[in-house]
PDB file as gemmi writes it, atoms N, CA and C in Angstrom:
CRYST1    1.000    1.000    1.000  90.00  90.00  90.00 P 1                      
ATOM      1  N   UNK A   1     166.450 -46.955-141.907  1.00  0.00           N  
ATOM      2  CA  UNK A   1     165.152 -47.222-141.348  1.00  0.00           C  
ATOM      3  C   UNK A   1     164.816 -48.698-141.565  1.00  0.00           C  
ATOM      4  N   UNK A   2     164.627 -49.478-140.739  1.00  0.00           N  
ATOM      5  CA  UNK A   2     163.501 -50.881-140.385  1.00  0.00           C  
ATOM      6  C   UNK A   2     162.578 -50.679-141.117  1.00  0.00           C  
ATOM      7  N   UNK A   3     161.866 -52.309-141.744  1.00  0.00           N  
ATOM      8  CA  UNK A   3     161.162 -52.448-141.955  1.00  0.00           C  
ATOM      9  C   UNK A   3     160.178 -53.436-140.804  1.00  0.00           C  
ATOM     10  N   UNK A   4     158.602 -53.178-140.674  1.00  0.00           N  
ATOM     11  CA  UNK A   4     158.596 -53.728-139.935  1.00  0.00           C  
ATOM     12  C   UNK A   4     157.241 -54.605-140.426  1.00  0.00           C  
ATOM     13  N   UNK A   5     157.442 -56.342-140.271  1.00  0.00           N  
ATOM     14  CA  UNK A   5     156.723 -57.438-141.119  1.00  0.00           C  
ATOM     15  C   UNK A   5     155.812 -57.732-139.855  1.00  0.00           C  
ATOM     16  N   UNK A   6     153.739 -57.498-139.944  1.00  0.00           N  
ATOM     17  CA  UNK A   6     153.070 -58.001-138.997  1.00  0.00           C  
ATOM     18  C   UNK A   6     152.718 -59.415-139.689  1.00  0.00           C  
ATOM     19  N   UNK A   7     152.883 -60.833-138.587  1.00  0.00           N  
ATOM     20  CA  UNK A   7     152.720 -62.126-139.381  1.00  0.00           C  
ATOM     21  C   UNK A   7     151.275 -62.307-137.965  1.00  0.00           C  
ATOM     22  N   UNK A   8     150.233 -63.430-138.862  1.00  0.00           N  
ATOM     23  CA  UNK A   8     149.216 -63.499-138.158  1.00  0.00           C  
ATOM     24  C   UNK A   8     149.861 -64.346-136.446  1.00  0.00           C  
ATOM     25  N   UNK A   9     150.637 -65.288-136.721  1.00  0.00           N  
ATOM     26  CA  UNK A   9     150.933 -65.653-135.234  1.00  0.00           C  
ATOM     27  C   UNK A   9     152.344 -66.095-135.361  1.00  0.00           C  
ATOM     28  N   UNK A  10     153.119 -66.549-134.199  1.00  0.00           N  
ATOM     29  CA  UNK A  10     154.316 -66.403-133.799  1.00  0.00           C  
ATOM     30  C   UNK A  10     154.917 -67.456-134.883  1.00  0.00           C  
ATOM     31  N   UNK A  11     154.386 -68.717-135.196  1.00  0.00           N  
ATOM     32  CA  UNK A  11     155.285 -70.060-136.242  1.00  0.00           C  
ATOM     33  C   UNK A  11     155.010 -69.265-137.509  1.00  0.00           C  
ATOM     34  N   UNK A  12     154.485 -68.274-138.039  1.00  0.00           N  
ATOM     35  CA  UNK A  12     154.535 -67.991-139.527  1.00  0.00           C  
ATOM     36  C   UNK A  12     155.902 -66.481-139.332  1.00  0.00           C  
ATOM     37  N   UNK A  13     156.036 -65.631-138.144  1.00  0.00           N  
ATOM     38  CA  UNK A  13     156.810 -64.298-138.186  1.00  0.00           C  
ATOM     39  C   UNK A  13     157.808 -65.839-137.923  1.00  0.00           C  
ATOM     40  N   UNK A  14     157.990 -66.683-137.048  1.00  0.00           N  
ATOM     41  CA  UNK A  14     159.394 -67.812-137.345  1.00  0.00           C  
ATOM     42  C   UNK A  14     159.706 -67.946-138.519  1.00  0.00           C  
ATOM     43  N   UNK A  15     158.662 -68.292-139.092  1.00  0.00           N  
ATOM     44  CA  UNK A  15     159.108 -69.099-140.770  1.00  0.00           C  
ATOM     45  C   UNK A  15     159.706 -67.535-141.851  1.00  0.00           C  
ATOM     46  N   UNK A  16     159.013 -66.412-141.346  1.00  0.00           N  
ATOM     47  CA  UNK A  16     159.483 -65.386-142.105  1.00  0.00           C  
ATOM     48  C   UNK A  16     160.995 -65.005-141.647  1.00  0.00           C  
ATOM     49  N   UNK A  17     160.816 -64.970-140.331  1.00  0.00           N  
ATOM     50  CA  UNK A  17     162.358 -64.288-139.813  1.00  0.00           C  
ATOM     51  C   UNK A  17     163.399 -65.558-140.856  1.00  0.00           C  
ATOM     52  N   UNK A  18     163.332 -66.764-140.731  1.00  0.00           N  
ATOM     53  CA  UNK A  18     163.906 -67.904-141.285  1.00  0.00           C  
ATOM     54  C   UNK A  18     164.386 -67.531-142.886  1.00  0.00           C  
ATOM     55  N   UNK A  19     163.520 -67.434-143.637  1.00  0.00           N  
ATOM     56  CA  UNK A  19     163.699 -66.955-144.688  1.00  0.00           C  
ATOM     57  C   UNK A  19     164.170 -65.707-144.862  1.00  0.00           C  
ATOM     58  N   UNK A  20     164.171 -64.829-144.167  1.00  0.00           N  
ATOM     59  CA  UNK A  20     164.865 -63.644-144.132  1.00  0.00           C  
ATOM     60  C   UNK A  20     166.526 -63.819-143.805  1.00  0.00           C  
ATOM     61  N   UNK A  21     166.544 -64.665-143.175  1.00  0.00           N  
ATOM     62  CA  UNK A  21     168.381 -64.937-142.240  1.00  0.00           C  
ATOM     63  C   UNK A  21     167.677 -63.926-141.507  1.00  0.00           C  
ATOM     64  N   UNK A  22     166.878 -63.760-140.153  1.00  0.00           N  
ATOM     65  CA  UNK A  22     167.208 -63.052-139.307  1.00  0.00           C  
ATOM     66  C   UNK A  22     167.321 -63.994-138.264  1.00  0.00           C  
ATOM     67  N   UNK A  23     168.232 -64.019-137.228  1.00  0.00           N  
ATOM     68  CA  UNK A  23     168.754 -64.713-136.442  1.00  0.00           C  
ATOM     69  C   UNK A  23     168.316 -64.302-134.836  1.00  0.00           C  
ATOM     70  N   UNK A  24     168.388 -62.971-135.051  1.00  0.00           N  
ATOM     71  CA  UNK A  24     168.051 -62.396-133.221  1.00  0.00           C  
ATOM     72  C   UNK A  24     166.792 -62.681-132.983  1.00  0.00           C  
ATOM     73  N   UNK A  25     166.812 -63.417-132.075  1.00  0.00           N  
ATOM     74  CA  UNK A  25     165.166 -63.418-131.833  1.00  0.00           C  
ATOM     75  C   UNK A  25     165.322 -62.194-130.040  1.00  0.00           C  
ATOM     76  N   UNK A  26     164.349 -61.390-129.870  1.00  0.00           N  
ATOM     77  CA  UNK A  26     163.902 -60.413-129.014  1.00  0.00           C  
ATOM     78  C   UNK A  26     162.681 -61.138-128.327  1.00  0.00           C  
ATOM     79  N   UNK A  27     161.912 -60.210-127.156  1.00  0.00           N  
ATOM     80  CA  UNK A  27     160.614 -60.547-126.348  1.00  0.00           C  
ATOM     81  C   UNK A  27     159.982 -60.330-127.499  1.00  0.00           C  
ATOM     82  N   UNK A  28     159.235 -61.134-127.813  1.00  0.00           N  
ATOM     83  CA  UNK A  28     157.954 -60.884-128.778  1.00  0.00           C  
ATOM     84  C   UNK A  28     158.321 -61.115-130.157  1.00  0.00           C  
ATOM     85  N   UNK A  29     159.373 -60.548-130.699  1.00  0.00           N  
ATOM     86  CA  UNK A  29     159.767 -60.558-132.321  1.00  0.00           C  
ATOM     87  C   UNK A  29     161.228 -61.016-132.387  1.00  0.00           C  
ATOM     88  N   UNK A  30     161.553 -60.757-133.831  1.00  0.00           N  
ATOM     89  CA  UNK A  30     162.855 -61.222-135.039  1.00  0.00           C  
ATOM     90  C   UNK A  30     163.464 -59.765-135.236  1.00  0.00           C  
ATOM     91  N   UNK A  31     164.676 -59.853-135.068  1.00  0.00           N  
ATOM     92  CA  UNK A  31     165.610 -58.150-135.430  1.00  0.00           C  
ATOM     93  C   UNK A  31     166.436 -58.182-135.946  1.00  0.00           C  
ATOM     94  N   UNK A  32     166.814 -57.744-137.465  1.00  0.00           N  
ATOM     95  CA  UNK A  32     167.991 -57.739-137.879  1.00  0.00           C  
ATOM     96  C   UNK A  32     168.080 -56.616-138.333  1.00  0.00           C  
ATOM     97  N   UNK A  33     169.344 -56.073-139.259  1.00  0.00           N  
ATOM     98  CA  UNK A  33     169.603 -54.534-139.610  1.00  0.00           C  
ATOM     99  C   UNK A  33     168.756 -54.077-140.086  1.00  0.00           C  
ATOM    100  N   UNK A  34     167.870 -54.903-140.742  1.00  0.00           N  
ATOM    101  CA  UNK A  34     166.851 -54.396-141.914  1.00  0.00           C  
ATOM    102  C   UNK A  34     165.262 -54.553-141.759  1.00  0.00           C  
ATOM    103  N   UNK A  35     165.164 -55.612-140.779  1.00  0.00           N  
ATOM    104  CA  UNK A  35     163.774 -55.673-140.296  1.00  0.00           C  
ATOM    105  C   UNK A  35     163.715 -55.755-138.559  1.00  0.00           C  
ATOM    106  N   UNK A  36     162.461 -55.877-138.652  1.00  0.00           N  
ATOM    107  CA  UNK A  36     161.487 -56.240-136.999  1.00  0.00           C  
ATOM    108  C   UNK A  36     160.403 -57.058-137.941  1.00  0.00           C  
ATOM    109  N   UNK A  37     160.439 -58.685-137.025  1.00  0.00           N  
ATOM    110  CA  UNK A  37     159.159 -59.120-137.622  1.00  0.00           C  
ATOM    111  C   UNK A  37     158.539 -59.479-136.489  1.00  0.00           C  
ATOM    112  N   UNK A  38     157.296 -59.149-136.271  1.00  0.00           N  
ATOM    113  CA  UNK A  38     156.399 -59.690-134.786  1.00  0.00           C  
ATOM    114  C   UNK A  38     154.834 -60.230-135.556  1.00  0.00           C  
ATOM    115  N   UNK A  39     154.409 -60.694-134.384  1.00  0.00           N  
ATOM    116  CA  UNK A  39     153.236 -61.104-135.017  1.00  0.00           C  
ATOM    117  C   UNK A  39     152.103 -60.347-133.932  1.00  0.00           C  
ATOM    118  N   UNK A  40     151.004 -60.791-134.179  1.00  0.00           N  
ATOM    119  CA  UNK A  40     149.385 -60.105-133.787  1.00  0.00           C  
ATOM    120  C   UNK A  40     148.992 -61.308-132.724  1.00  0.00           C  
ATOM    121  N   UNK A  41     148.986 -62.388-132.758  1.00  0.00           N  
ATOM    122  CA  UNK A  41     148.235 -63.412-131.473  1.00  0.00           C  
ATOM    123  C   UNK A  41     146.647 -62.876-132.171  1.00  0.00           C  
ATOM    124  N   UNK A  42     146.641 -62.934-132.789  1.00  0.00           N  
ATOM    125  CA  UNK A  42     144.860 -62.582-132.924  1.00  0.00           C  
ATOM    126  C   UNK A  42     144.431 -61.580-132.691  1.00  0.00           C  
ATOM    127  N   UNK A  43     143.447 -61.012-132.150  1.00  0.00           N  
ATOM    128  CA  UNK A  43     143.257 -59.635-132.104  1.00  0.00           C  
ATOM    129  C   UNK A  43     143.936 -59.085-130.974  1.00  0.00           C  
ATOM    130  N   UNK A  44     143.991 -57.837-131.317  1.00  0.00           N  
ATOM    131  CA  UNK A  44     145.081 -57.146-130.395  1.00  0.00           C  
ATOM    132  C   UNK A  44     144.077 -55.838-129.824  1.00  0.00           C  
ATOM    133  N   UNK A  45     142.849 -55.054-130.166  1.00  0.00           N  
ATOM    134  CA  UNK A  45     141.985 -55.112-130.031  1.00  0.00           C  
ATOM    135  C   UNK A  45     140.465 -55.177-130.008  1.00  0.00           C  
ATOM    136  N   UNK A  46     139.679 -54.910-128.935  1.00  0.00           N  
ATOM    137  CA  UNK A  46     138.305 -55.109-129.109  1.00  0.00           C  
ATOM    138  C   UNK A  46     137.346 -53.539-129.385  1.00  0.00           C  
ATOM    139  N   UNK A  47     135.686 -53.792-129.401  1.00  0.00           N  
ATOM    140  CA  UNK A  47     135.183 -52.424-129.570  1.00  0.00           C  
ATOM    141  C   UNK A  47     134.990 -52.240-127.811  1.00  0.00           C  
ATOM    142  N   UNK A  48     135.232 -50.721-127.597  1.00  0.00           N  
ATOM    143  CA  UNK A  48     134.846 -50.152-126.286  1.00  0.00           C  
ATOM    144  C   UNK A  48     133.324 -51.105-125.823  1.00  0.00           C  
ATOM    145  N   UNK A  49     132.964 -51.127-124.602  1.00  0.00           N  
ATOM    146  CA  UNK A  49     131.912 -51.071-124.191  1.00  0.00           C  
ATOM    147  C   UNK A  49     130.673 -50.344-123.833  1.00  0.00           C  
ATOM    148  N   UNK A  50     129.315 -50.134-123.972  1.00  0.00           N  
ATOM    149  CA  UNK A  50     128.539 -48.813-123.884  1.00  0.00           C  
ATOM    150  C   UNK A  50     129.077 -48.088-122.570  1.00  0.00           C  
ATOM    151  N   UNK A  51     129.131 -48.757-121.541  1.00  0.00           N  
ATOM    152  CA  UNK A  51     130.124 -47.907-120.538  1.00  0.00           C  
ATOM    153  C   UNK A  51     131.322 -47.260-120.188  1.00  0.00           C  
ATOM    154  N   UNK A  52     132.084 -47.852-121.084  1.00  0.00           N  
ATOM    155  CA  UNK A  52     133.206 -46.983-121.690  1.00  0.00           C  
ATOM    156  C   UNK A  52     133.187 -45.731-122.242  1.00  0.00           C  
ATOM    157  N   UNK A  53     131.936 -45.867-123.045  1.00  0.00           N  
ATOM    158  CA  UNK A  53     131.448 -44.188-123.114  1.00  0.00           C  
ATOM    159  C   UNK A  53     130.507 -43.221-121.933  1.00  0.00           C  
ATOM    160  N   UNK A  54     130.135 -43.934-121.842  1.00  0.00           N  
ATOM    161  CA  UNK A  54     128.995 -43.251-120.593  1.00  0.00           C  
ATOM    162  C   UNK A  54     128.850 -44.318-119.699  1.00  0.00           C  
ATOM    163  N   UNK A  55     129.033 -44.113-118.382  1.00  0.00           N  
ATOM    164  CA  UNK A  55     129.013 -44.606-116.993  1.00  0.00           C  
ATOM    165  C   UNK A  55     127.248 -44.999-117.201  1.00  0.00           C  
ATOM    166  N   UNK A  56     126.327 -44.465-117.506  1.00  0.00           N  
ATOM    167  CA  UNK A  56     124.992 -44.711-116.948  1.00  0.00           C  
ATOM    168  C   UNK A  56     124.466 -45.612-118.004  1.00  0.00           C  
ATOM    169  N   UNK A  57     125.528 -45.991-118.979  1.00  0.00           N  
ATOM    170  CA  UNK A  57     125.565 -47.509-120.225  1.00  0.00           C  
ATOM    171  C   UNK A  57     125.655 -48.713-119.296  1.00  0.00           C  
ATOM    172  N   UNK A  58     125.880 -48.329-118.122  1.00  0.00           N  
ATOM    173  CA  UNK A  58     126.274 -49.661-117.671  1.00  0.00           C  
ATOM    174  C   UNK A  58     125.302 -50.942-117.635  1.00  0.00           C  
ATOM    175  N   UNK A  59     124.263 -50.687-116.845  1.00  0.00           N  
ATOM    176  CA  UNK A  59     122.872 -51.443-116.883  1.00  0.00           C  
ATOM    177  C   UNK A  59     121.913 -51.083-118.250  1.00  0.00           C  
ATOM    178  N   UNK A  60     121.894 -52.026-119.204  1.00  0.00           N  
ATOM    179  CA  UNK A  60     121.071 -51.507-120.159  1.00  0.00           C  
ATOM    180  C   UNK A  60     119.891 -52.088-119.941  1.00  0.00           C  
ATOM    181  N   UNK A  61     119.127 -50.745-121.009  1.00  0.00           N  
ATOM    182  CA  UNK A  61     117.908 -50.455-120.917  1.00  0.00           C  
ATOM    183  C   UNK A  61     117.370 -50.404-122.191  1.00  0.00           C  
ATOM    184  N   UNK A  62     115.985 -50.726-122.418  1.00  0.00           N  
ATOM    185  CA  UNK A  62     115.547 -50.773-123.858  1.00  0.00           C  
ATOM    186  C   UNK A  62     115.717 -49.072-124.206  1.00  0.00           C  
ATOM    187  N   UNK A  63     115.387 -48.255-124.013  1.00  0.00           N  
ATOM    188  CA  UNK A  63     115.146 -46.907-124.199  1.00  0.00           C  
ATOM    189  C   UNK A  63     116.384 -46.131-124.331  1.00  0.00           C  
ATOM    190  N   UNK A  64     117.754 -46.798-124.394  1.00  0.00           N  
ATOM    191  CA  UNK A  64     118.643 -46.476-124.501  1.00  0.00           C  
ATOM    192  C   UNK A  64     119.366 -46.915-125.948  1.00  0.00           C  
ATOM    193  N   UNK A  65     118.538 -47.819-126.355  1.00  0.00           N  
ATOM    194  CA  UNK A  65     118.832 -48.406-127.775  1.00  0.00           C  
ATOM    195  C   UNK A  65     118.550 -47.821-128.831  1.00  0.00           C  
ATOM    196  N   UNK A  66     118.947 -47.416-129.888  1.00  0.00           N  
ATOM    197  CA  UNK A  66     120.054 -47.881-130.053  1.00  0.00           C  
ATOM    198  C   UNK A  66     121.023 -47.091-129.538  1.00  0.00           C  
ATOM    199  N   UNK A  67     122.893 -47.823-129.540  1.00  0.00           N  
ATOM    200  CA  UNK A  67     123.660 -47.122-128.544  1.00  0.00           C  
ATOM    201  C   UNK A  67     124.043 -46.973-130.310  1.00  0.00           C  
ATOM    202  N   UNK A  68     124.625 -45.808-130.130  1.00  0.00           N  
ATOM    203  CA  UNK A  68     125.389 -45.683-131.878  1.00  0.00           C  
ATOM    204  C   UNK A  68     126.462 -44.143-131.921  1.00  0.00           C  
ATOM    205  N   UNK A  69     127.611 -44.332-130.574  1.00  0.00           N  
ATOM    206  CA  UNK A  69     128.684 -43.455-130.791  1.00  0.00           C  
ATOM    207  C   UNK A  69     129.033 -42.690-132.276  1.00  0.00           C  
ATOM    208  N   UNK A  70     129.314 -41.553-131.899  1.00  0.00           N  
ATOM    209  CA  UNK A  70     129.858 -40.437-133.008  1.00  0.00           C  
ATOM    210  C   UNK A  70     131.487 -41.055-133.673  1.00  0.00           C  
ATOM    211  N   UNK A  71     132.054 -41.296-132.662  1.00  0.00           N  
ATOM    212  CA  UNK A  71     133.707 -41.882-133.195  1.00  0.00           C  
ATOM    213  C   UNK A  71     133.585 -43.281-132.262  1.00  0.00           C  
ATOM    214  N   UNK A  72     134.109 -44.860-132.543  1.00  0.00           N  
ATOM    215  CA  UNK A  72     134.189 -45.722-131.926  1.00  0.00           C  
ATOM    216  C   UNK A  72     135.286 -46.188-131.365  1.00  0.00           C  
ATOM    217  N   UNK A  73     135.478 -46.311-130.105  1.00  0.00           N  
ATOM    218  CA  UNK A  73     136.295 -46.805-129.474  1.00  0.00           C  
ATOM    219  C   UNK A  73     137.245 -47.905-129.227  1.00  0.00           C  
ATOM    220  N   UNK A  74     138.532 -48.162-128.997  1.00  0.00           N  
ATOM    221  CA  UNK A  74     138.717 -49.298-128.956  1.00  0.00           C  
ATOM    222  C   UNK A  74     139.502 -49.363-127.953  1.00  0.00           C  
ATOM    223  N   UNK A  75     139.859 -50.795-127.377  1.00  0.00           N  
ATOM    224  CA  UNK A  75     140.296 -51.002-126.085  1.00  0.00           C  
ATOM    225  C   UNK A  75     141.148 -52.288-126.108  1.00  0.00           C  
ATOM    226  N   UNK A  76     142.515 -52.130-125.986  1.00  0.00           N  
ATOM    227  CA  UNK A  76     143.770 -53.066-125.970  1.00  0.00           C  
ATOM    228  C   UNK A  76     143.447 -54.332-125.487  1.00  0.00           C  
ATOM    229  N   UNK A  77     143.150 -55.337-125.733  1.00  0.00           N  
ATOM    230  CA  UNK A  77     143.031 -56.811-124.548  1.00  0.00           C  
ATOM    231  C   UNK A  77     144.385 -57.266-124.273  1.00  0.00           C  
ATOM    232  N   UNK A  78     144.244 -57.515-123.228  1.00  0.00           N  
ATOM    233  CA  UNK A  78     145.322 -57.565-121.822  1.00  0.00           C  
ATOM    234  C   UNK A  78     146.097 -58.562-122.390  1.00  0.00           C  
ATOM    235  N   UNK A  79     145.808 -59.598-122.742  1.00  0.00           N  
ATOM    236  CA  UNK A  79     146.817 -60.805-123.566  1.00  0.00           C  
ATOM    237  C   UNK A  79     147.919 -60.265-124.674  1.00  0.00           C  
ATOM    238  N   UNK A  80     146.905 -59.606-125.098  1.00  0.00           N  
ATOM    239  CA  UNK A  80     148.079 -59.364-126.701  1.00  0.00           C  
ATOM    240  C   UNK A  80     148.725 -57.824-126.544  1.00  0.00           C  
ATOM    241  N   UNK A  81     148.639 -57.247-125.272  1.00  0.00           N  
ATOM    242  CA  UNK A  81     149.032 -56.012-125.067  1.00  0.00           C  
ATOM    243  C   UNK A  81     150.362 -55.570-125.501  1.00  0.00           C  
ATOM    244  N   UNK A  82     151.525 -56.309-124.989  1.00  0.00           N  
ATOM    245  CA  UNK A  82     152.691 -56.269-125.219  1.00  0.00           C  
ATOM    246  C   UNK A  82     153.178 -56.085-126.509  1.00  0.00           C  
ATOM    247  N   UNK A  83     151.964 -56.365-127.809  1.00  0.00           N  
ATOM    248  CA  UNK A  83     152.138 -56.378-128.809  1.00  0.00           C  
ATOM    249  C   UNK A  83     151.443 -55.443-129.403  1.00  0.00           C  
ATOM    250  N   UNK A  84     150.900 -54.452-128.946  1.00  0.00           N  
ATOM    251  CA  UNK A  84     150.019 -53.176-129.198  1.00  0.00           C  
ATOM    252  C   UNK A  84     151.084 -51.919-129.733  1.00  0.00           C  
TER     253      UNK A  84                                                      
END                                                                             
């Protein structure tokens, strides 16, 4: 079994793969027998939107405030997806 190292952005999972001797570099990450090192790009994701839960969140309204979901949502941003 892999181990697998999350580094905050791509020059620090470099400097780790480096110090590791891992040599393969892949789309996105570092692979050798023993690891996967990739990194995050920053957030990977955000909180849902009130319309994400309910369609009629869309236009807010004072009388709808506060919005305060039972379980909170989250939602992949399109940049750092590949890395989700």
């Amino acid at each position: 079994m892999k181990s697998l190292i999350l580094a905050e952005k791509p020059s620090v999972a470099r400097d780790i793969a480096d110090a590791l001797q891992i040599n393969q570099k892949r789309n996105g990450y570092f692979e050798n027998n023993q690891y996967i090192v990739t990194w995050a790009l920053g957030h990977l994701v955000t909180n849902a939107t009130p319309e994400q839960y309910d369609k009629n969140l869309k236009e807010w309204r004072l009388e709808d405030l506060p919005i305060i979901p039972k379980y909170m949502k989250t939602v992949v941003i399109g940049k750092t997806s590949k890395h989700f």
